[in-house]
C-alpha angles and dihedrals in degrees: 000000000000136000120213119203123185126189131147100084119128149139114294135162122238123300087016125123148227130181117208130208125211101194110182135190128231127073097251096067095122093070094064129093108222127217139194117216131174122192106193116193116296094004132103119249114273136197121255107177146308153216133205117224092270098056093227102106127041131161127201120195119250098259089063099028112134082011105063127049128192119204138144153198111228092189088062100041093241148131124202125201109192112197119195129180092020116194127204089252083070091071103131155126103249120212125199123207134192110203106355078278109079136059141203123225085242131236120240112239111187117181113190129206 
């Protein structure tokens, strides 16, 4: 079992930034691959970005590409997801998942114009 906690959303103006963090529970976290996801109202939930256990892969998907970057710290159990020049259209709530299997509550992240 692990546990997913976001926290780092907030309210920032266009072309800010804002960097979250997922920190989870459980000593096998390092097996996990870990994904980004934002869900903004009215929409369905949509993929961001992801890394694999290792931290040496990660993809983003083409609407954050050269804004969003996805790291971690595997000795404190953590993913990052640092988000530059953010635009209104990233108003979301973002979602992080281990494994395909296990969810965050979300942060909410408004950027305002």
């Amino acid at each position: 079992q692990v546990q997913l906690v976001e926290s780092g959303g907030g309210l920032v103006q266009a072309g800010g930034s804002l960097r979250l963090s997922c920190a989870a529970s459980g000593s096998t976290f390092t097996k996990y691959d870990v994904g980004w996801f934002r869900q903004a109202p009215g929409k369905e939930r949509e993929f961001v970005a992801t890394i694999i256990g290792s931290g040496s892969i990660t993809r983003y998907a083409d609407s954050v590409k050269g804004r969003f970057t996805v790291s971690r710290n595997n000795a404190k159990n953590t993913v990052y997801l640092q988000m530059d020049s953010l635009k209104p259209e990233d108003t979301a709530v973002y979602y992080c998942n281990a494994g395909n299997r296990y969810w965050g509550q979300g942060t909410q992240v408004t950027v305002s114009s």
